[in-house]
N, C-alpha and C positions, 0 to 999 in steps of 0.2 A: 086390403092394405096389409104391407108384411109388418112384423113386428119392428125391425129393423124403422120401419119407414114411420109405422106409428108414435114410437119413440124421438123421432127427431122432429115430428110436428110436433109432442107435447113441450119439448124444450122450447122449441121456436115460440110455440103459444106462449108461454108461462113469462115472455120477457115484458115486461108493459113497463118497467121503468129504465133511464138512459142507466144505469149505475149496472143494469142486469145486459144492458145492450156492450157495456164496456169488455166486463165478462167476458162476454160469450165473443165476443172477436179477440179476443188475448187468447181465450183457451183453441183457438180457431186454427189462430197464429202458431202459438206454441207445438200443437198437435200435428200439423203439419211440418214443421221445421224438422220436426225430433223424430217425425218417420220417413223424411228424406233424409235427415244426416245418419241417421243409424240403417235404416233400408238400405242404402248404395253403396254403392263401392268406388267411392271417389279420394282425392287425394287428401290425406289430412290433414294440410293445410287448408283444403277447401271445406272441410268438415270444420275448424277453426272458425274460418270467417263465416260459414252459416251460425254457426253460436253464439257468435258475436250479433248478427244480424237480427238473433231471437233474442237477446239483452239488451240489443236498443229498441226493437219494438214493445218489448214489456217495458222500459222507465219510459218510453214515449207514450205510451197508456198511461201511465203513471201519472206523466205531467198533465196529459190533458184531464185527467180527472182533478190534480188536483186543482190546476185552472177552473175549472166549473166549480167547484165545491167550492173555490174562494170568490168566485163573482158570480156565481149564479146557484146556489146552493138550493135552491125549492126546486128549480129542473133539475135534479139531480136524483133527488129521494123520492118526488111523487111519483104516483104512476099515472098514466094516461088518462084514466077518469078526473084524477086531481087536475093537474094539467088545464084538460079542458074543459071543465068548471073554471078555474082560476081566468083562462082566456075569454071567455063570456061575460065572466064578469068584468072584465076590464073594458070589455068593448062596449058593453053595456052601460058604464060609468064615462067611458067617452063618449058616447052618443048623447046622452042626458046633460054632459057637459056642455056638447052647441048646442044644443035645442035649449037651453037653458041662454045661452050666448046671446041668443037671436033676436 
């Protein structure tokens, strides 16, 4: 595996929480905008509205993050191991609920 290649699996690994998954598609986003509008050779007024279209997908990150953070703030910060502990237990405490019912 090229170095190149190893490197983009480590980033890819290293994301286990949604707050690192937000990240990593904004800079995805951005990275891409900013090497087709500075790469080409288009008109600039269409170099314009691609910049525009990289400012509303960065505050459109924005919001939904901060959507989560205000209604769902523990899927936000955990990372997956937490997470799914957190689910287990819940299912866990529902089940015991009807068997408890019955």
């Amino acid at each position: 595996m090229s170095e190149a290649n190893a490197t983009r699996v480590k980033l890819i690994s290293s994301i286990t929480a949604p707050l690192g998954f937000f990240v990593l598609a904004l800079l995805i986003v951005e990275v891409f905008l900013g090497a087709v509008l500075v790469g080409s050779n288009i008109a600039p007024e269409t170099k314009a509205a691609g910049l525009w279209v990289g400012l509303l997908a960065f505050l459109l990150v924005i919001l939904l993050v901060f959507l989560l953070v205000w209604f769902k703030p523990e899927n936000l910060v955990y990372d997956k191991d937490v997470l799914s502990e957190r689910m287990r237990h819940r299912d866990y405490l529902a089940h015991a609920k009807s068997q408890s019912a019955k």
